[in-house]
C-alpha positions in Angstrom: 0.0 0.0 0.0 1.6 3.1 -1.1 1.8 6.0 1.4 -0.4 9.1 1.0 1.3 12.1 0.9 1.7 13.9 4.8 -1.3 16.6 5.2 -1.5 19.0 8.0 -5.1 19.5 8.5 -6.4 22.1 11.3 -8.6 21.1 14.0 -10.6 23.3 16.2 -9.2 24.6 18.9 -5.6 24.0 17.7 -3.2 26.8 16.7 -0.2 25.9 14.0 2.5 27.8 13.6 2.7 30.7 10.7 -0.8 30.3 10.1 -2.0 31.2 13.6 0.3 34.1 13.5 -1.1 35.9 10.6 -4.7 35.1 11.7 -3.4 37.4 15.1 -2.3 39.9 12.9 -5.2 40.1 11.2 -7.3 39.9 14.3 -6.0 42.5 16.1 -7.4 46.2 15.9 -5.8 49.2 15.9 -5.4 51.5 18.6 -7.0 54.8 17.7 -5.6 57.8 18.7 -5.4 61.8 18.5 -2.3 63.6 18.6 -2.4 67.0 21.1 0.2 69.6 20.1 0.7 72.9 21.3 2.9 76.1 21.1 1.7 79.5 22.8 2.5 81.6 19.8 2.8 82.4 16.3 6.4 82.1 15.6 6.5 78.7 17.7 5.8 75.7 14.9 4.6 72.4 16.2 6.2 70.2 13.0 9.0 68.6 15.6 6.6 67.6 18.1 3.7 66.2 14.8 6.3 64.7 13.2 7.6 62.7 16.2 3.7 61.8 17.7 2.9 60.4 13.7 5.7 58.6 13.9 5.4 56.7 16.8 1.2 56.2 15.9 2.7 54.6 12.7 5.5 52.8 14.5 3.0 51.0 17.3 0.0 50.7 14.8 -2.0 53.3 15.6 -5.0 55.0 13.6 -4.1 58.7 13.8 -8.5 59.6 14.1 -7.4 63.7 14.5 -4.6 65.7 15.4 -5.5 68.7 17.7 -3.3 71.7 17.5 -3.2 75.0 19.3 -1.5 78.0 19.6 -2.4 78.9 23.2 -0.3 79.9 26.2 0.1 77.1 28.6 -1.6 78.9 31.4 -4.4 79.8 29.7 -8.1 79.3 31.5 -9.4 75.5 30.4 -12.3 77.5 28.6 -9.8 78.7 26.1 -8.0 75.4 25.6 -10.5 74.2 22.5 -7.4 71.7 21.3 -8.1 70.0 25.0 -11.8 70.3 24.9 -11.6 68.5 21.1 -9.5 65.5 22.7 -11.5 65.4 25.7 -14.4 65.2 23.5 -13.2 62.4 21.6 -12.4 60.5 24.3 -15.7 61.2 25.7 -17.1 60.0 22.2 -15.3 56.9 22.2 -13.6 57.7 19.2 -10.2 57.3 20.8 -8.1 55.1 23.0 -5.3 56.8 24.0 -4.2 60.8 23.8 -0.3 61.6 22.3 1.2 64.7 23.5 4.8 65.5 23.0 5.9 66.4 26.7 3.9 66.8 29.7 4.4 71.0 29.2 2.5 71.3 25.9 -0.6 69.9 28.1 -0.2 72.7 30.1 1.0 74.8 32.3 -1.1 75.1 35.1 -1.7 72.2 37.4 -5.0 72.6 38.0 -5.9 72.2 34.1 -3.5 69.2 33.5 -4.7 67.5 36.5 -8.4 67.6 35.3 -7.6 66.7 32.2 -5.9 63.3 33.0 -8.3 62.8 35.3 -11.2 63.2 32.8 -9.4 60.7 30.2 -8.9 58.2 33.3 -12.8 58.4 33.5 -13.3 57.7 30.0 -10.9 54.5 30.4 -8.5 56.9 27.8 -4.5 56.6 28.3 -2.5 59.9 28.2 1.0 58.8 26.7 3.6 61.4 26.3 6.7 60.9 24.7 9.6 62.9 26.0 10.0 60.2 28.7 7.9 57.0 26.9 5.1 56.4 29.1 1.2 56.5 29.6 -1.1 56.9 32.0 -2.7 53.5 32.4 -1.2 49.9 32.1 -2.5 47.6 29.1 -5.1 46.2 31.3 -6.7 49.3 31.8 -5.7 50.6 35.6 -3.9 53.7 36.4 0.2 53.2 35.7 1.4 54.0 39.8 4.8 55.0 37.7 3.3 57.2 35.4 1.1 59.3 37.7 4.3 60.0 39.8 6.2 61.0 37.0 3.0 63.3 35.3 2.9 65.0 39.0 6.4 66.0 39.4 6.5 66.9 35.7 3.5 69.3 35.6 4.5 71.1 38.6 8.1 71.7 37.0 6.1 72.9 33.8 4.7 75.2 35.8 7.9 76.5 37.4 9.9 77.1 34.8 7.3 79.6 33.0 7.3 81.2 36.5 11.4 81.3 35.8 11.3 82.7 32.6 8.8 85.1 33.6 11.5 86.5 36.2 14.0 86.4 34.1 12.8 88.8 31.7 11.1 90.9 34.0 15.2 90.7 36.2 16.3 92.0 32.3 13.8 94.8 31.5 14.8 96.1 35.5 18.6 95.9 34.3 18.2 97.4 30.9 16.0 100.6 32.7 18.7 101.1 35.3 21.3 101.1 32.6 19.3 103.9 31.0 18.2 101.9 28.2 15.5 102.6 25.7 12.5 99.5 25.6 9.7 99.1 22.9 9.7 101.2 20.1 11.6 104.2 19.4 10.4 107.4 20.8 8.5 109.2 18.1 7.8 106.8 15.3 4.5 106.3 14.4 2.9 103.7 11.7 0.3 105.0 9.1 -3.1 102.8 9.3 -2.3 100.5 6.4 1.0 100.3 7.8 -0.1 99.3 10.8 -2.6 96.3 9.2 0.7 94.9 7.5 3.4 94.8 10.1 0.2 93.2 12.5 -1.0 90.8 9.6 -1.2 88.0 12.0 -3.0 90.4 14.9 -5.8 91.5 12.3 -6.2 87.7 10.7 -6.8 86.5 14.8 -9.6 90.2 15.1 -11.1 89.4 12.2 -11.6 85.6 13.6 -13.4 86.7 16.2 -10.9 86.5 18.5 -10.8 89.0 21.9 -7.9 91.2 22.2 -6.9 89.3 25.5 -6.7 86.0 23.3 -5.3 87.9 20.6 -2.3 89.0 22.6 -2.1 85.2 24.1 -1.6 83.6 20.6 0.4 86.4 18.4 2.6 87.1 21.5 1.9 90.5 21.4 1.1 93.2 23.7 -2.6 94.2 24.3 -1.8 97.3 24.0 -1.2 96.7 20.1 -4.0 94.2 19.7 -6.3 97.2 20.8 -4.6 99.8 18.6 -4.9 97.2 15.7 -8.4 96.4 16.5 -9.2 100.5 16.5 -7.4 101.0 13.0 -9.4 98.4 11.8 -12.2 100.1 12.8 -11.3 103.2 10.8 -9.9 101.5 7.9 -13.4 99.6 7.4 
């Protein structure tokens, strides 16, 4: 009797080799995800910190579902922070799994608003992973990472502290220049016609004509109120 060829043939309940790999593969879902990025003004970009959340989405698997972006100071009131209102909205939604920021900082910098935050996503069963140091709010199996939450207090409160710092520091350099006699802002006497004005504050009138307030205004363009308003008047003429 002749032999009949060997045939491998799969039973229920049994996994082979190769095979039972790619079904896994093929099983498993991917994460989705929204990427938060942040810089407070207008001459701040947020490519390095898009370009390193994408990558890692695409590294791990992710689905990239929306990348929220502001341009917002880091102490700004959670009412202004609509990049942190989309996410928490998402989250909320269901629409997302985990939240991608870049470093604990471009959450924010006020305690009270990053705090809430995290503890909002936490609700939602919604990880917070930030990359600067490579780790997330809550383990694989859905608690809260003991680790993380350490690491996410400590790094908030230094956020905080080092806008506080460079707040001194400039006010420490604007003291110095005075004393030495010093000349700061513009030069005594010069003064920009109204469509001069419009152009060198391109960026201030695109943010009015938004329908932004001159408190917000100033926030995101980096610029004093003091412009926004004069900006905001000649616009007023001009129309």
């Amino acid at each position: 009797m002749s032999e009949k060829p060997f045939a491998c043939v799969p039973k229920k309940g049994v996994a082979y080799f190769g095979t039972s790999v790619m079904s896994l593969r093929m099983e498993k879902k991917s994460v989705p995800v929204c990427i938060l990025v942040r810089v407070s003004t207008n001459r701040q970009e947020t490519d390095r910190q898009l370009s390193d959340l994408t990558a890692y989405a695409k590294e791990h698997g992710y689905i990239v579902a929306e990348v929220c972006e502001e341009v917002v100071s880091g102490k700004a009131d959670e009412s202004e922070r609509t990049g942190l209102q989309r996410a928490l909205e998402l989250a909320k939604a269901g629409v997302v799994k985990k939240v991608l920021v870049h470093e604990v900082s471009r959450l924010a910098r006020r305690n009270s608003v990053a705090h809430a935050f995290v503890e909002a996503l936490v609700a939602c069963g919604v990880s917070l992973y930030w990359h600067s140091q490579s780790i997330e709010t809550l383990l694989p199996s859905g608690k809260r990472n003991p680790a993380a939450g350490i690491m996410f207090s400590l790094l908030s409160e230094m956020a905080c502290a080092e806008r506080e710092t460079l707040i001194e520091r400039i006010r420490s350099g604007m003291d110095e220049a005075k004393r030495k006699g010093k000349h700061l802002g513009r030069p005594k006497g010069s003064v920009l016609t109204l469509p001069a004005m419009l152009e060198t504050h391109r960026d201030v009138v695109r943010l009015l004509k938004a329908g932004q307030s001159v408190r917000h205004t100033a926030k995101i363009s980096g610029k004093a109120a003091s412009t926004v308003s004069r900006v905001k008047l000649a616009l007023k003429i001009a129309a």
